[in-house]
C-alpha positions as CSV (number, residue, x, y, z in Angstrom):
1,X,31.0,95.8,64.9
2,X,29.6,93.6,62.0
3,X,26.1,93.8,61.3
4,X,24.0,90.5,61.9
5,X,23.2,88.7,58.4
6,X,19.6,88.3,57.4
7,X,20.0,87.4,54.2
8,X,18.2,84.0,53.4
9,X,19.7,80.3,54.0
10,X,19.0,79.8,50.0
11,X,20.7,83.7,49.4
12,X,23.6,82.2,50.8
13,X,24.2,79.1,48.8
14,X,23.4,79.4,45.3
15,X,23.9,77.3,42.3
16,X,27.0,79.5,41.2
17,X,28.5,78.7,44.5
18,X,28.3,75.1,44.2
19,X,29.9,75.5,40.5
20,X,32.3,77.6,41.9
21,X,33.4,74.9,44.4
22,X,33.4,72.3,41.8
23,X,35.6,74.5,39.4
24,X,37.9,75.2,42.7
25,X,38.2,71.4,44.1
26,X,38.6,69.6,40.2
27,X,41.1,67.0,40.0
28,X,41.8,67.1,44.0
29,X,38.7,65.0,44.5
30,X,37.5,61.5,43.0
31,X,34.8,62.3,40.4
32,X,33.1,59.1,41.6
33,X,31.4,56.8,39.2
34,X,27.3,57.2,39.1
35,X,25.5,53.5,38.0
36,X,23.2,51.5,37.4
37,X,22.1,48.7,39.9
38,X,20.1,46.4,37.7
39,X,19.2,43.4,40.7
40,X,18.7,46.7,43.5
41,X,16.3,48.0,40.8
42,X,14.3,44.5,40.6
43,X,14.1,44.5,44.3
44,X,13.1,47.9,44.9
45,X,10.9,47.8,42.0
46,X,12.0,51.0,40.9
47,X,15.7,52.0,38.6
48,X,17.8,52.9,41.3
49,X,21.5,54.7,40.2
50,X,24.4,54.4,42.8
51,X,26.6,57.4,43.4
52,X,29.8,55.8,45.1
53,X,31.3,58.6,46.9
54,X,32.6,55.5,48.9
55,X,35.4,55.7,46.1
56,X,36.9,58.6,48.1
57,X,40.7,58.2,49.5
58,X,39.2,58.9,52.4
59,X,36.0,56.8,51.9
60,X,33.5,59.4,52.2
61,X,31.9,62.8,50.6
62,X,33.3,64.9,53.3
63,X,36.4,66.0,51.1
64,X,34.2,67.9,48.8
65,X,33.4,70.7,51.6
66,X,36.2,70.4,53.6
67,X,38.4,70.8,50.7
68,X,36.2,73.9,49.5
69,X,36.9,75.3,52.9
70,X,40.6,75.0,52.9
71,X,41.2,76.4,49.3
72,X,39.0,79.7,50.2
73,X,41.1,80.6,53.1
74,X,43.8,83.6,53.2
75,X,47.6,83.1,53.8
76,X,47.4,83.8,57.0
77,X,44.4,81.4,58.1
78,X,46.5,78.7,56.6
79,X,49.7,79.9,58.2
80,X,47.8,79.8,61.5
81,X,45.7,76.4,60.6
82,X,43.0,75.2,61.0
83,X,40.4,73.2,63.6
84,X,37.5,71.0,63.6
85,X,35.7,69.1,66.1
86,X,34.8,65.2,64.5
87,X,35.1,61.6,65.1
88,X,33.9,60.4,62.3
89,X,34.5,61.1,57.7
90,X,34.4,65.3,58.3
91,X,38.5,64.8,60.5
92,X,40.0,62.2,57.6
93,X,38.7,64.8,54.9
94,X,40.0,68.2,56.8
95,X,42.7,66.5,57.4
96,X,44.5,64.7,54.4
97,X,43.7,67.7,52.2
98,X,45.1,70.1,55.0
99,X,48.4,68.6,55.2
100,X,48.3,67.7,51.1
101,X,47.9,71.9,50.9
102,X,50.4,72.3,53.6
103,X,47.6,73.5,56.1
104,X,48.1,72.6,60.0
105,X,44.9,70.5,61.1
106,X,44.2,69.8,64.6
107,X,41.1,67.7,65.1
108,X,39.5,67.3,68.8
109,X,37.7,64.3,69.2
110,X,35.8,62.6,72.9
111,X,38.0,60.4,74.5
112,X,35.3,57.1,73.9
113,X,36.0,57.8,70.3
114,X,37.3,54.4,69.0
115,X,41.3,54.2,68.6
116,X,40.5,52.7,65.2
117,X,39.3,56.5,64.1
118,X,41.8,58.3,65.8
119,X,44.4,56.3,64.3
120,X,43.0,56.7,60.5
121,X,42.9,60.2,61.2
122,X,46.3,60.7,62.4
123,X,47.4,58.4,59.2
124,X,46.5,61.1,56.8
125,X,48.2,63.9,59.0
126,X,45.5,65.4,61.5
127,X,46.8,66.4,65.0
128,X,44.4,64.4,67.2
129,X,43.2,65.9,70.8
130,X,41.3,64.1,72.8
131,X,38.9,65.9,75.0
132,X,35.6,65.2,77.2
133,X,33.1,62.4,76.9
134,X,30.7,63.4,74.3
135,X,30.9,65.5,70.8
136,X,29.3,68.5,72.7
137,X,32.4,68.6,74.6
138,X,34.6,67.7,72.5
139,X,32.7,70.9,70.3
140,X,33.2,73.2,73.1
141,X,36.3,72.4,73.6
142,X,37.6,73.1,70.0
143,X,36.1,76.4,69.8
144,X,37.8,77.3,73.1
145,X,40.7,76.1,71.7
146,X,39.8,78.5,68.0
147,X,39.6,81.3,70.5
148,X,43.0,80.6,72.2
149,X,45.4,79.4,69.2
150,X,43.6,82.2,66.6
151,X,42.7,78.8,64.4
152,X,40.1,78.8,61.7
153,X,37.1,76.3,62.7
154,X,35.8,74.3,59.6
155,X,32.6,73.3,60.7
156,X,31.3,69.5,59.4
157,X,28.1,70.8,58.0
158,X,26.4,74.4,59.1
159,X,28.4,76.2,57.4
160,X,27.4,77.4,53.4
161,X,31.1,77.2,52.5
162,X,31.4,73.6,53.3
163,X,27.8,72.7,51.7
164,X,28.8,74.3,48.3
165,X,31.5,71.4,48.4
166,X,29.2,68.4,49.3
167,X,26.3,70.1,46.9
168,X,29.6,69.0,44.1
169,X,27.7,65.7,44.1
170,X,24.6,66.6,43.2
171,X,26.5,68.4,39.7
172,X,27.6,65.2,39.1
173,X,24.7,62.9,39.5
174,X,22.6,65.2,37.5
175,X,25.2,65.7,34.3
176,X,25.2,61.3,34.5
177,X,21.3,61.3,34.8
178,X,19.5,64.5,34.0
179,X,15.8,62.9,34.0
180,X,16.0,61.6,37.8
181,X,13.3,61.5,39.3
182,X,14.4,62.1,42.5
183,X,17.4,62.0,44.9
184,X,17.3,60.3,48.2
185,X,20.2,61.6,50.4
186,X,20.9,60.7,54.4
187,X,20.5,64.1,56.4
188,X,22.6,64.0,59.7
189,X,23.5,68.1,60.2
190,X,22.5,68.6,57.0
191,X,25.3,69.3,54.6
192,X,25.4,67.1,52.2
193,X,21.3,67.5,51.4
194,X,21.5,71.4,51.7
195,X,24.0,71.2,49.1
196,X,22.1,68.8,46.7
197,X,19.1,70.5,47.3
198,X,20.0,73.5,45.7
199,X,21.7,72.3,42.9
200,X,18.7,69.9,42.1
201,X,15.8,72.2,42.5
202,X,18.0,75.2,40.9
203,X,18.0,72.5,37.6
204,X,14.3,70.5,37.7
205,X,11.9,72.5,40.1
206,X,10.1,69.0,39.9
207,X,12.7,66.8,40.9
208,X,11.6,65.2,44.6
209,X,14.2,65.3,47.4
210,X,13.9,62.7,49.8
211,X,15.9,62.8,52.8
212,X,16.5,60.1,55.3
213,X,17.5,59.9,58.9
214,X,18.1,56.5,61.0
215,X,14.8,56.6,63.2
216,X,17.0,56.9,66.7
217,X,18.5,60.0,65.5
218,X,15.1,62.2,63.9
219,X,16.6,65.5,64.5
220,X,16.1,67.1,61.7
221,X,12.5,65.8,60.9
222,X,11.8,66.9,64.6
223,X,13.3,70.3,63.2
224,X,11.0,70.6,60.5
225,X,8.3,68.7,60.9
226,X,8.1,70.7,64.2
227,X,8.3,67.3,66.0
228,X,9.8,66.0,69.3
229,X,11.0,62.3,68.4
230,X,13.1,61.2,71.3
231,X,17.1,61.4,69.9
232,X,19.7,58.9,70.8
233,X,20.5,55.5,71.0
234,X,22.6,53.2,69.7
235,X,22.3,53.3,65.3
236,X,24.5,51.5,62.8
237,X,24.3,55.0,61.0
238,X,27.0,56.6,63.5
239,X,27.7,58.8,60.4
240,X,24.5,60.6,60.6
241,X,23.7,60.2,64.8
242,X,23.4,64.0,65.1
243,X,21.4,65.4,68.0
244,X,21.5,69.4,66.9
245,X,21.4,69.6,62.8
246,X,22.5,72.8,61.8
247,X,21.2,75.9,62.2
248,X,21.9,76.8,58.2
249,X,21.1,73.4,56.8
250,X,17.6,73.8,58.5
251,X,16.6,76.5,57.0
252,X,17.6,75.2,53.4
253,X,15.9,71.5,53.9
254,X,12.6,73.7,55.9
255,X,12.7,75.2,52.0
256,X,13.9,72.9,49.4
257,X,13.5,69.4,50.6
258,X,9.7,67.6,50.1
259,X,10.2,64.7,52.5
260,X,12.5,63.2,55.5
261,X,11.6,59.4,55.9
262,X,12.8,57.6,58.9
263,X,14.7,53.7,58.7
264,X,15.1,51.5,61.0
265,X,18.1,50.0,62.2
266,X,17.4,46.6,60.7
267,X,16.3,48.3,57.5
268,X,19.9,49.7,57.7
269,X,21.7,46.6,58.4
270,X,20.0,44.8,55.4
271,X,21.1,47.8,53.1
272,X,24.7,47.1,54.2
273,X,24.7,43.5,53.4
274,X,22.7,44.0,50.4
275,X,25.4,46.8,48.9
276,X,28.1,44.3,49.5
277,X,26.7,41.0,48.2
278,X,24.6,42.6,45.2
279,X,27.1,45.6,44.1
280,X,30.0,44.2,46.4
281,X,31.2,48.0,47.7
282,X,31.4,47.9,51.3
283,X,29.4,51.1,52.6
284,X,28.8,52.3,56.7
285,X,25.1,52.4,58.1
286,X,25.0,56.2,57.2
287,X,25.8,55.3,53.6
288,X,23.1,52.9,53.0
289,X,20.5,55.0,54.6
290,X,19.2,55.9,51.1
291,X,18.8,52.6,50.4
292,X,17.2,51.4,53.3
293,X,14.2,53.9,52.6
294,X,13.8,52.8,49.3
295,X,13.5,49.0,50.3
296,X,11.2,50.1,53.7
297,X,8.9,52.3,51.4
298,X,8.5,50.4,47.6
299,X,4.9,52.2,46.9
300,X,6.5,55.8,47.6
301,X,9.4,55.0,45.0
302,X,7.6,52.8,42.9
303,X,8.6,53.1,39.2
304,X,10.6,56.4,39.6
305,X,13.9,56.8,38.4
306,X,16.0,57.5,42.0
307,X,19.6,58.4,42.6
308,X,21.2,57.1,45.8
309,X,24.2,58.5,47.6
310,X,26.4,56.2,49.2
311,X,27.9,58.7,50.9
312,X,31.0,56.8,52.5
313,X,32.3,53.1,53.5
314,X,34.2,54.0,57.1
315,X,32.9,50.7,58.7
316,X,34.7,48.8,61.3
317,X,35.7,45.1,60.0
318,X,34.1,43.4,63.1
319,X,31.0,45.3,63.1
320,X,30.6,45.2,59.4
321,X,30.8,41.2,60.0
322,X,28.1,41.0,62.5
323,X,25.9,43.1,59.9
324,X,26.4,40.1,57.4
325,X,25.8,37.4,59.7
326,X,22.6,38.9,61.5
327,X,21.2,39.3,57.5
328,X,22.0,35.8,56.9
329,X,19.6,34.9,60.1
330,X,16.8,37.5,59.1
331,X,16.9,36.0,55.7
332,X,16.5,32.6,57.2
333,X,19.3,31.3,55.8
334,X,21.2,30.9,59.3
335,X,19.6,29.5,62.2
336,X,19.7,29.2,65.9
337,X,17.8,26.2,67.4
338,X,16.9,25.4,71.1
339,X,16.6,21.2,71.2
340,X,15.3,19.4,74.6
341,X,17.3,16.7,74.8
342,X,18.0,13.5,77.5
343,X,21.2,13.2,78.8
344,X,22.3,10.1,77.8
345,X,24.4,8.4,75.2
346,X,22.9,8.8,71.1
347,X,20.8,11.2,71.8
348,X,22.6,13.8,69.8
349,X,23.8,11.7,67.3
350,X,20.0,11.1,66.6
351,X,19.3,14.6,65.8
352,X,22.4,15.0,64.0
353,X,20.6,12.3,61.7
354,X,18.0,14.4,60.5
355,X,20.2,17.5,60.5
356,X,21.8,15.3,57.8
357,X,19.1,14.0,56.3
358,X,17.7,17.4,55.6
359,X,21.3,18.4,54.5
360,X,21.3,21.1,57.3
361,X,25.2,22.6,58.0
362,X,26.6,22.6,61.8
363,X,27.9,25.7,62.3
364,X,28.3,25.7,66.3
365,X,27.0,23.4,68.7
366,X,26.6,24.2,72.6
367,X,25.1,22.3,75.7
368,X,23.3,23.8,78.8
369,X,22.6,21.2,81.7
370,X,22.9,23.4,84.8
371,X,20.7,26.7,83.7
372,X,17.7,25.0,82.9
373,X,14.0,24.2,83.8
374,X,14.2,21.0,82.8
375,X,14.7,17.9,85.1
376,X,18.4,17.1,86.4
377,X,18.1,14.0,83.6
378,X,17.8,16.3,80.8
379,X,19.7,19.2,79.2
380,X,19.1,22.1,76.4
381,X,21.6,22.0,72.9
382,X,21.8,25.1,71.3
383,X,22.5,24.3,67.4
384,X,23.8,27.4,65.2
385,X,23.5,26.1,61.4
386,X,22.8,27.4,57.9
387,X,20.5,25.9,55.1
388,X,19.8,27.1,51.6
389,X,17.0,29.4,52.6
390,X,14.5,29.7,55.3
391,X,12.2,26.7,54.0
392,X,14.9,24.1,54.4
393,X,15.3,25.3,57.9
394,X,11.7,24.8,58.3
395,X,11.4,21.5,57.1
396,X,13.9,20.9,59.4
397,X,12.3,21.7,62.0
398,X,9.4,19.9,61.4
399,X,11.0,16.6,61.0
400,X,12.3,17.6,64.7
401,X,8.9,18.1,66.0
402,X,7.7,15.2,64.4
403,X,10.1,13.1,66.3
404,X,8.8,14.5,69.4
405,X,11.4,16.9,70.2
406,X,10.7,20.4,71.8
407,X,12.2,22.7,69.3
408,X,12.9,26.7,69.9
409,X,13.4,29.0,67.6
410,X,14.9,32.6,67.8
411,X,14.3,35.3,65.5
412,X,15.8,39.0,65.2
413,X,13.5,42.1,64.9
C-alpha cells in the first residue's frame, strides 16, 4: 500500500520542475512571441506586454502540460494510452501531441458539447466519446473507463506534472521582460497560474500575481477567499467556467498568488473586440480575461509594467461576431431606435430625411403594427443603424425629438 503524500503543493512543483519541462517539451511547442501593446497601454494607462499563446497549433497553452505529461510516461502507459475528460483547449492539446508521439488518446466529452469541438478534436487524432450531460459525468465517466481499459488519465489542471508544463510560460515571459511588475493570468482549475506562480515568485519574491476569474464562475476566489459566490451561468469565458478548481492548484494560489479579481461578462466581451481591432489576434473570452481586469480596475494597475496571457483563441466564428457587434453598440457607434410613427404614406421617408441629414447609415429597418399600445392608426419602426460615435447618434436623436417624434432607445449592460 502507498503511503499518503504530505509533502507540500509548493514541495511538489518547484522551479527545477518547470525547467525541466521546458528543457523536455523544446521545439515541440510554439515559443510564442511576448510584446508590446503601445494603444492597450494608453488605454489601460499602464505598459501592458501580450503573451500570445494563441499562436499555438492548437490555439491554446494547454500543449505545454499536456505535452509534459505525455513525454514522462513509461513504454507501457503509452502502449496502453492515454485518457482525459475535456470539451474544451486541454482534448486538442492531449491529443495532437498524443498521436504526433504515437500515443493512443481517447477523450470523453458531454453529449451538449458543440460538434464544432468534437470535430476539431477528432481533426488532430483524439478518439472522441461522448457520455452524460455535464463535465462531471463526462469526468466520471472517464475515470471508469481509466479503471476498465488500464489507461493513463492526464488531468487538465490538478495535477503538478501538467502545471510544470503551463508554468513554461511564465520562463518565457520573464526571460522577454525580467522587470514586470506583475502577471495577470485567468485561473479556471488552476494550472496555468500554479505554474506561473512558482516560476515568478521563485525569480522576484516582489513580483504581484494577479489572477482573474469571469464573475459567474468565482470558484477559486470562493476557495481561497473562503467565500461562497454562487457558480454557474452562462460566461463568454467557457475556457475557464470551472465549478471545482483543483485540489493541487489551490493549495499553490492559497500560497503564491496576492489577488483574484473578478470581470464581468461585458468587461470580457469588450476585451475580445478590443484584442482583435487594436492587436488584430482573435482570442476566446477565457483568453482576454487578463485584459478585462486591467481595463475594469485602471487604479490597481496604474503605471505598472503588466504581462498578460492570452491564453488561447478557440472561439466560435458566430459567437465571436456577436461579440463585435454588441461592442460596436456599447460603444455607441451602432444603434437601435424605437420611432412612433402614423401609418400613412411619407411618414418614413420623413425620418429617413434627417437620418440623412445627420449622415446616419441604415443598417435594418423593421415595422410593428399589430403588437403595440399604440392606436390601430399608428405603428412602431424599429431602425438598426451606425454613426461615427455615440454623439452623432445623439444628435440624431434629438433632431427626432425635436420634430415631435417619440424616440426609444435601447442600451446593453
Amino acid at each position: 500500500m502507498t503511503a499518503p503524500d504530505t509533502s507540500s503543493a509548493t514541495d511538489r512543483l518547484t522551479l527545477a520542475d518547470v525547467r525541466a519541462a521546458a528543457d523536455r517539451i523544446a521545439g515541440a511547442i510554439v515559443e510564442t512571441p511576448m510584446l508590446h501593446s503601445q494603444t492597450l497601454s494608453r488605454i489601460a494607462g499602464c505598459d501592458i506586454w501580450l503573451k500570445f499563446e494563441n499562436l499555438q497549433f492548437t490555439a491554446a497553452y494547454k500543449e505545454r502540460g499536456a505535452l509534459n505529461a505525455l513525454l514522462q510516461l513509461s513504454e507501457e502507459q503509452r502502449r496502453r494510452g492515454v485518457i482525459a475528460a475535456s470539451a474544451g483547449n486541454h482534448s486538442q492539446g492531449l491529443s495532437y501531441h498524443g498521436t504526433r508521439l504515437g500515443v493512443p488518446v481517447t477523450i470523453v466529452m458531454p453529449r451538449t458539447t458543440p460538434t464544432v469541438k468534437v470535430m476539431q478534436t477528432e481533426s488532430v487524432g483524439g478518439q472522441v466519446e461522448l457520455y452524460g450531460e455535464t463535465f462531471d459525468e463526462a469526468y466520471a465517466h472517464a475515470r471508469k473507463l481509466e479503471r476498465e481499459r488500464d489507461l493513463t488519465f492526464v488531468h487538465p489542471f490538478d495535477d503538478p506534472i501538467v502545471a510544470a508544463g503551463q508554468g513554461t510560460v511564465a520562463l518565457e515571459m520573464l526571460a522577454a521582460r525580467p522587470d514586470l511588475d506583475c502577471l495577470v493570468v485567468p485561473i479556471g482549475g488552476g494550472g496555468l497560474m500554479s505554474g506561473m506562480a512558482t516560476v515568478a515568485k521563485a525569480n522576484n519574491p516582489d513580483i504581484q500575481l494577479i489572477g482573474v476569474q469571469a464573475r459567474l464562475f468565482p470558484s477559486m476566489f470562493s476557495r481561497v477567499t473562503g467565500s461562497d459566490l454562487p457558480c454557474g451561468g452562462d460566461t463568454l469565458a467557457e475556457g475557464i467556467a470551472v465549478k471545482a478548481p483543483g485540489e493541487f492548484t489551490a493549495q499553490i494560489i492559497g500560497e503564491l498568488v496576492d489577488e483574484i479579481l473578478l470581470v464581468e461578462e461585458g468587461a470580457l466581451e469588450h476585451a475580445v473586440a478590443l484584442l482583435l481591432q487594436i492587436e488584430k489576434t482573435v482570442v476566446e473570452g477565457a483568453g482576454a480575461a487578463g485584459l478585462a481586469a486591467v481595463l475594469s480596475n485602471p487604479e490597481r494597475f496604474k503605471g505598472k509594467t503588466v504581462g498578460l496571457v492570452l491564453c488561447g483563441g478557440n472561439i466560435d466564428t458566430r459567437l465571436l461576431a456577436n461579440v463585435l457587434l454588441r461592442d460596436l453598440v456599447r460603444s455607441g457607434r451602432m444603434a437601435r431606435l424605437r420611432i412612433a410613427l402614423q401609418d400613412r404614406p411619407g411618414a418614413l421617408y420623413n425620418v429617413m430625411g434627417l437620418f440623412d441629414a445627420h449622415t446616419v447609415n441604415i443598417i435594418e429597418i423593421h415595422h410593428q403594427r399589430v403588437f403595440t399600445s399604440l392606436p390601430a392608426k399608428g405603428l412602431y419602426t424599429d431602425i438598426e443603424c451606425e454613426a461615427r460615435d455615440a454623439n452623432q447618434i445623439a444628435r440624431l436623436v434629438e433632431a427626432l425629438r425635436a420634430k415631435g417624434y417619440s424616440v426609444e432607445t435601447f442600451e446593453l449592460e
